[in-house]
N, C-alpha and C positions, 0 to 999 in steps of 0.2 A: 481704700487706696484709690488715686485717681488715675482713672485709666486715660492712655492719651489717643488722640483723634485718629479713627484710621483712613480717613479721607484722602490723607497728603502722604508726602514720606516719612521715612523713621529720622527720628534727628539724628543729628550729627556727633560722633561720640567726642568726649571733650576730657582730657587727661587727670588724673588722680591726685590731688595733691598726695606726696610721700611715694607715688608709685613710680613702676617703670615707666621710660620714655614711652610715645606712643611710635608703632611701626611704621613704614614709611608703606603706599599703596602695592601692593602683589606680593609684600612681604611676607613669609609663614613667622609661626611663632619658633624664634630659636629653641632648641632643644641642645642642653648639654650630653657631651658623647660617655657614653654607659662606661662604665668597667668591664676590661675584660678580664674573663677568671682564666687562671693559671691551668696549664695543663695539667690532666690527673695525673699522679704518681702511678709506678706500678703497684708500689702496697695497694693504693686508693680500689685500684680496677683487683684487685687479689682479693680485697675484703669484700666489696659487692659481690665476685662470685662467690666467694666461701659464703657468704649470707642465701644470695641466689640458691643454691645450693642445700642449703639448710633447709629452705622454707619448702625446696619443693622436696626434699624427704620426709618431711615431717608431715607436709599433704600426702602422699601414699602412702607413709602409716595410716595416718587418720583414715583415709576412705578403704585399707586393705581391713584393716581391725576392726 
């Protein structure tokens, strides 16, 4: 692979054929906005603790027995 000169500057970046436009200067790269997840249910938050709950009786078993 040919390496290019580091004497001078980096060249100039030059657009993609088929890709996105190029940004315009101080511009960030757009980022599309996330999904936001739905509030838990109270089942949702009832089963975590009942789980919660679970795991750490069954560690006091374990470490009493």
């Amino acid at each position: 692979m040919r390496e290019r000169p580091t004497d001078g500057p980096c060249p100039g970046a030059h657009p993609v054929p088929g890709g996105p436009p190029p940004l315009p200067d101080g511009q960030g790269v757009p980022i599309p906005p996330r999904p936001t997840s739905p509030p838990v249910t109270r089942w949702q938050y009832a089963y975590g603790v009942l789980c919660a709950v679970v795991v750490l009786v069954l560690l006091v078993v374990g470490v009493v027995w």
